[in-house]
C-alpha positions, -999 to 999 in steps of 0.1 A, spaced: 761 -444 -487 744 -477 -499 757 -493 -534 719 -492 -542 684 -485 -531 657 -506 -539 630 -477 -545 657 -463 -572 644 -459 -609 680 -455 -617 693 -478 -593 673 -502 -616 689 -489 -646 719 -497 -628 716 -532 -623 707 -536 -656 669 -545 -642 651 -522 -672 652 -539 -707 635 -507 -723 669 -484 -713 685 -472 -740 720 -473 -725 748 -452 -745 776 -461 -719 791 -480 -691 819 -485 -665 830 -491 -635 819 -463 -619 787 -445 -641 764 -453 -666 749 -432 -692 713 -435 -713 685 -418 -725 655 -408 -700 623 -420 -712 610 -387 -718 641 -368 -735 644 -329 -738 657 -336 -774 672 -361 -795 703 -375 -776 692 -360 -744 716 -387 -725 717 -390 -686 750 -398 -667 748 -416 -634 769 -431 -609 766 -467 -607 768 -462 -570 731 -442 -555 744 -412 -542 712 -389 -534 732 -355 -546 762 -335 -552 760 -333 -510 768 -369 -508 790 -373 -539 830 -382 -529 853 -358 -549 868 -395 -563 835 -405 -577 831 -365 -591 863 -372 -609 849 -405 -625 816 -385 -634 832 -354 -646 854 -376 -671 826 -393 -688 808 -365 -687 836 -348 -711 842 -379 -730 798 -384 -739 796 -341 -750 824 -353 -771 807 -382 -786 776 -362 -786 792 -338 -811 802 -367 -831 769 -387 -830 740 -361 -830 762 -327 -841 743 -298 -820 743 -266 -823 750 -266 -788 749 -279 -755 735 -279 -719 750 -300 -691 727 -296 -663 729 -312 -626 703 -303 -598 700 -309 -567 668 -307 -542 633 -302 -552 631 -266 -552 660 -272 -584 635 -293 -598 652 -329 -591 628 -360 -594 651 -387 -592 667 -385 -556 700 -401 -575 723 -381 -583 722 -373 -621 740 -350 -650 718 -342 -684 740 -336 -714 709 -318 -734 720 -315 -775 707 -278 -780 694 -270 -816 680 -237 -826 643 -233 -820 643 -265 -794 615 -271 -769 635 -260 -737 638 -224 -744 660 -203 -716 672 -220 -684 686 -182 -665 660 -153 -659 666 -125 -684 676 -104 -652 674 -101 -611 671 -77 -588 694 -84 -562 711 -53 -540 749 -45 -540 749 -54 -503 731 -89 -509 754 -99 -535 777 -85 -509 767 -107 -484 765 -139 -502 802 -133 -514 814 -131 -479 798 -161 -469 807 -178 -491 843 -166 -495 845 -176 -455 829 -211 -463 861 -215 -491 884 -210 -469 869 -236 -445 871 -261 -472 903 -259 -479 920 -296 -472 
Protein backbone atom coordinates (compact mmCIF):
# COMPACT_ATOMS: atom_id res chain seq x y z
CA UNK A 1 0.00 0.00 0.00
CA UNK A 2 1.60 3.40 -0.91
CA UNK A 3 2.16 6.12 2.04
CA UNK A 4 0.27 8.43 -0.48
CA UNK A 5 -1.27 8.88 -3.89
CA UNK A 6 -0.80 11.86 -5.73
CA UNK A 7 -4.55 11.97 -7.22
CA UNK A 8 -5.71 11.83 -3.37
CA UNK A 9 -7.96 14.82 -2.10
CA UNK A 10 -7.26 13.53 1.25
CA UNK A 11 -3.86 12.43 0.64
CA UNK A 12 -3.47 16.31 0.24
CA UNK A 13 -5.09 16.97 3.39
CA UNK A 14 -2.56 14.72 4.62
CA UNK A 15 0.44 16.41 3.80
CA UNK A 16 -0.84 19.38 4.91
CA UNK A 17 -1.01 20.67 0.97
CA UNK A 18 -4.83 22.30 1.54
CA UNK A 19 -4.70 25.69 3.58
CA UNK A 20 -8.63 25.86 3.49
CA UNK A 21 -8.82 22.32 5.84
CA UNK A 22 -10.32 22.86 8.86
CA UNK A 23 -8.26 20.22 10.67
CA UNK A 24 -9.71 19.20 14.37
CA UNK A 25 -6.87 16.55 14.90
CA UNK A 26 -3.64 14.91 14.30
CA UNK A 27 -1.08 12.04 14.88
CA UNK A 28 0.95 9.70 13.95
CA UNK A 29 -1.23 7.65 12.33
CA UNK A 30 -4.77 9.72 11.33
CA UNK A 31 -5.95 12.97 10.88
CA UNK A 32 -9.31 14.44 11.43
CA UNK A 33 -11.27 17.68 9.76
CA UNK A 34 -14.22 18.91 8.49
CA UNK A 35 -15.25 18.07 4.72
CA UNK A 36 -15.90 20.97 2.74
CA UNK A 37 -19.51 20.28 2.37
CA UNK A 38 -20.48 19.00 6.04
CA UNK A 39 -23.79 16.99 6.78
CA UNK A 40 -24.09 19.26 9.98
CA UNK A 41 -22.17 21.38 12.15
CA UNK A 42 -19.15 19.38 13.39
CA UNK A 43 -19.62 16.84 10.70
CA UNK A 44 -15.65 15.77 11.19
CA UNK A 45 -13.91 13.18 8.93
CA UNK A 46 -11.16 10.69 10.35
CA UNK A 47 -8.48 9.52 8.04
CA UNK A 48 -5.43 7.52 8.09
CA UNK A 49 -2.43 9.46 7.39
CA UNK A 50 -1.46 6.50 5.38
CA UNK A 51 -3.95 6.07 1.65
CA UNK A 52 -5.45 2.94 2.24
CA UNK A 53 -8.34 2.60 -0.52
CA UNK A 54 -10.87 0.77 2.07
CA UNK A 55 -11.59 -1.32 5.01
CA UNK A 56 -10.21 -4.28 2.37
CA UNK A 57 -6.82 -2.92 2.55
CA UNK A 58 -6.84 -1.49 6.10
CA UNK A 59 -4.12 -3.54 8.67
CA UNK A 60 -6.03 -4.55 11.85
CA UNK A 61 -2.86 -2.26 13.57
CA UNK A 62 -3.88 0.80 11.63
CA UNK A 63 -7.93 -0.13 12.55
CA UNK A 64 -6.76 -0.03 16.12
CA UNK A 65 -5.20 3.54 15.66
CA UNK A 66 -8.41 4.65 13.77
CA UNK A 67 -10.83 3.09 16.05
CA UNK A 68 -9.15 5.03 19.10
CA UNK A 69 -9.40 8.40 17.74
CA UNK A 70 -12.43 7.65 16.50
CA UNK A 71 -13.68 7.17 20.33
CA UNK A 72 -11.59 9.86 21.63
CA UNK A 73 -13.22 12.83 18.62
CA UNK A 74 -17.30 11.41 19.55
CA UNK A 75 -16.00 12.17 22.90
CA UNK A 76 -14.83 15.57 22.17
CA UNK A 77 -17.76 15.99 19.88
CA UNK A 78 -20.03 15.69 22.92
CA UNK A 79 -18.05 18.19 24.56
CA UNK A 80 -17.60 20.70 21.76
CA UNK A 81 -20.86 20.77 19.67
CA UNK A 82 -23.33 18.64 22.41
CA UNK A 83 -25.65 16.49 19.91
CA UNK A 84 -28.51 14.95 20.39
CA UNK A 85 -26.84 12.16 18.83
CA UNK A 86 -24.52 10.62 16.61
CA UNK A 87 -23.76 8.69 13.39
CA UNK A 88 -20.36 7.19 12.76
CA UNK A 89 -20.50 6.05 9.25
CA UNK A 90 -17.66 4.23 7.05
CA UNK A 91 -18.35 3.02 3.37
CA UNK A 92 -16.72 1.25 1.24
CA UNK A 93 -17.18 0.86 -2.80
CA UNK A 94 -19.41 2.91 -4.98
CA UNK A 95 -22.47 1.16 -4.70
CA UNK A 96 -22.06 2.39 -0.59
CA UNK A 97 -21.81 5.58 -1.93
CA UNK A 98 -17.86 6.30 -1.35
CA UNK A 99 -16.37 9.25 -3.35
CA UNK A 100 -13.14 9.49 -1.89
CA UNK A 101 -11.27 6.12 -2.79
CA UNK A 102 -9.36 6.76 0.81
CA UNK A 103 -10.43 5.18 3.40
CA UNK A 104 -12.55 7.46 5.58
CA UNK A 105 -14.99 7.42 9.05
CA UNK A 106 -17.73 10.40 9.34
CA UNK A 107 -18.53 11.22 12.97
CA UNK A 108 -22.06 13.09 11.88
CA UNK A 109 -23.45 15.26 15.21
CA UNK A 110 -27.27 14.28 14.82
CA UNK A 111 -29.74 17.00 16.06
CA UNK A 112 -33.44 16.55 15.84
CA UNK A 113 -35.01 17.67 12.56
CA UNK A 114 -31.33 17.53 10.66
CA UNK A 115 -31.00 17.41 6.94
CA UNK A 116 -29.87 13.63 6.77
CA UNK A 117 -33.06 12.09 7.73
CA UNK A 118 -32.92 7.90 7.94
CA UNK A 119 -29.79 6.01 6.84
CA UNK A 120 -31.76 2.02 7.19
CA UNK A 121 -34.92 1.19 5.07
CA UNK A 122 -37.96 1.19 7.30
CA UNK A 123 -38.13 -2.56 6.41
CA UNK A 124 -36.90 -5.60 3.82
CA UNK A 125 -38.19 -8.38 2.37
CA UNK A 126 -35.67 -10.89 2.60
CA UNK A 127 -36.81 -14.86 3.01
CA UNK A 128 -35.98 -17.03 6.05
CA UNK A 129 -33.83 -19.16 3.79
CA UNK A 130 -31.84 -16.05 2.36
CA UNK A 131 -31.12 -14.79 5.67
CA UNK A 132 -30.39 -18.42 6.08
CA UNK A 133 -27.95 -18.54 3.52
CA UNK A 134 -26.06 -15.51 4.18
CA UNK A 135 -25.54 -16.60 7.88
CA UNK A 136 -23.89 -19.77 6.76
CA UNK A 137 -21.65 -18.13 4.53
CA UNK A 138 -20.76 -16.12 6.45
CA UNK A 139 -20.50 -18.15 9.64
CA UNK A 140 -18.01 -20.48 7.37
CA UNK A 141 -16.07 -17.28 6.21
CA UNK A 142 -15.51 -16.59 10.40
CA UNK A 143 -14.16 -19.54 10.97
CA UNK A 144 -11.75 -19.13 8.08
CA UNK A 145 -10.53 -15.97 9.61
CA UNK A 146 -9.77 -17.12 12.55
CA UNK A 147 -5.72 -16.40 13.14
Amino acid sequence: MPASDPDCPFCEIVQREDPDVREVYRDEYVVGFFPSEPATLGHTLVVPRAHVRDVWELSEELAAALGRVVVRLSAAMKRAIDPQGLSIIQSNGEVATQTVFHLHVHLVPRFEGDAIGRIWPADTHYSEDQKDEAWERLRIACGAAKP
